[in-house]
C-alpha positions as CSV (number, residue, x, y, z in Angstrom):
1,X,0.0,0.0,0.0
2,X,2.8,2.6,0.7
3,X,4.8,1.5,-2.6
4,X,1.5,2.6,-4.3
5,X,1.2,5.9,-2.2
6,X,4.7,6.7,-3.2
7,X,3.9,6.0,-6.7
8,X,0.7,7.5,-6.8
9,X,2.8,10.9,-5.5
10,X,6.0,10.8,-7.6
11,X,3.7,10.5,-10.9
12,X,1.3,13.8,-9.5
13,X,4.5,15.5,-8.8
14,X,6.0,14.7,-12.7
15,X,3.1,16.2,-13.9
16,X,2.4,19.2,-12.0
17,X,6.4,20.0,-12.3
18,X,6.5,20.4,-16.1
19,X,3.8,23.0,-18.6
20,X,3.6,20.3,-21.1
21,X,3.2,17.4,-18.3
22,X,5.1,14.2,-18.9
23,X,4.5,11.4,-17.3
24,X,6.9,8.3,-16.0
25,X,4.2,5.2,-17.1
26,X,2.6,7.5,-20.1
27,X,2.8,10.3,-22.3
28,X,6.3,8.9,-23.5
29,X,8.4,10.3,-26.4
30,X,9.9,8.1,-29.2
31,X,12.5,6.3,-28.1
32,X,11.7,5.8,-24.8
33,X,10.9,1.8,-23.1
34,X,7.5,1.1,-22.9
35,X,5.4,-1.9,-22.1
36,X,2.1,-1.1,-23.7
37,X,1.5,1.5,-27.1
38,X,-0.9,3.2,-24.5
39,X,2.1,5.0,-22.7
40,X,3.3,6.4,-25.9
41,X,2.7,9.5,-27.2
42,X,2.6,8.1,-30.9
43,X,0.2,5.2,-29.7
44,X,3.0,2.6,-31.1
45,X,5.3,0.6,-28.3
46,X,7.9,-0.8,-31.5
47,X,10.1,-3.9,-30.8
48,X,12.2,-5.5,-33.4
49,X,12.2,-8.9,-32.7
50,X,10.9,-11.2,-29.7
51,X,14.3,-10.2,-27.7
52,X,14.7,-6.9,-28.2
53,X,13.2,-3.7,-25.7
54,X,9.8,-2.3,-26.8
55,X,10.2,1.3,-27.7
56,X,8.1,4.3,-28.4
57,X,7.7,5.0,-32.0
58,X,6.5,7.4,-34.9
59,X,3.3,5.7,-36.6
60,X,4.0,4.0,-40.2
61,X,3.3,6.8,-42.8
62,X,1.9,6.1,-46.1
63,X,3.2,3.3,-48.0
64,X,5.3,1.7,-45.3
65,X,5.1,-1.4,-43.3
66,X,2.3,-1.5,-40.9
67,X,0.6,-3.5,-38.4
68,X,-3.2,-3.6,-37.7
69,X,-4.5,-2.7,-34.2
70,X,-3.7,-5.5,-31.9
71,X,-4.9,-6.3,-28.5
72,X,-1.1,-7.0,-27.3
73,X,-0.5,-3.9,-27.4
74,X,3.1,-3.6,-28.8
75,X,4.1,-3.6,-32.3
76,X,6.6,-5.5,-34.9
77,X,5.0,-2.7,-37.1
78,X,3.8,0.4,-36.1
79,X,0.0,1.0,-37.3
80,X,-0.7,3.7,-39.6
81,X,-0.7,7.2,-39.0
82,X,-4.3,8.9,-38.7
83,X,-6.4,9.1,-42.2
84,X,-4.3,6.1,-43.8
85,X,-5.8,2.5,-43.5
86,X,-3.4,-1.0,-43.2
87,X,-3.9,-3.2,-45.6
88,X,-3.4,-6.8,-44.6
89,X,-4.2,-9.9,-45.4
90,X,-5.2,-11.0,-42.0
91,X,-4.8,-15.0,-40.8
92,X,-4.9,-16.7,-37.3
93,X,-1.5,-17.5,-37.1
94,X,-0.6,-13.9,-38.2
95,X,-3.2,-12.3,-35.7
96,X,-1.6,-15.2,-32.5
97,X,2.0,-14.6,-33.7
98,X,1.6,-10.4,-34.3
99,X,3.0,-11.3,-37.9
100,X,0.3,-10.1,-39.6
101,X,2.0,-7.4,-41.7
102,X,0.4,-4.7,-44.6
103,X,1.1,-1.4,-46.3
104,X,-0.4,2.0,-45.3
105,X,-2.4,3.2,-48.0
106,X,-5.2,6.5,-48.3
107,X,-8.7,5.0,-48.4
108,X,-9.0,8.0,-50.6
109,X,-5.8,7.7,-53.3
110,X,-7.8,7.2,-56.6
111,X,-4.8,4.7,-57.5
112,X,-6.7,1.9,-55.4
């Protein structure tokens, strides 16, 4: 209970210290470790492979590598940025395994 006291106060005094608050657990830049895309401020936690350190990172822009929202939470791909759609083929293994990769691309572009 006092671990989560101390916490509880060392996160309200991160944010109150800074105009454009910060947090320790969320509002993280790229770059920084995360454990869930939630604490980013980009909405992508990024890890490489299954060893590496998840990371804060940019969102995919339009025709790069992407992810579709997962419920894991962290990323092989980052999804797209806001206005683009992923395309993926989507399959079980892909969707257990967080392999199931696709291409940014504008719902819009007439070149569909």
């Amino acid at each position: 209970m006092a671990s989560a006291l101390l916490l509880a106060l060392l996160l309200a005094a991160g944010a109150s210290a800074s105009p454009h608050p910060r947090g320790l657990v969320f509002n993280l830049e790229t770059g920084e470790l995360c454990l869930q895309s939630a604490q980013c401020r980009s909405h992508c936690c990024h890890r490489s492979d299954g060893l590496s350190l998840a990371r804060c990172a940019p969102k995919a822009a339009e025709a790069q590598e992407c992810s579709p929202k997962t419920i894991y939470g962290v990323y092989y791909k980052c999804p797209c940025e806001s206005g683009l759609t992923c395309e993926v083929d989507k399959t079980i293994g892909g969707s257990i395994t967080n392999t199931n990769f696709g291409v940014c691309r504008d719902p819009q572009s007439p070149d569909k």
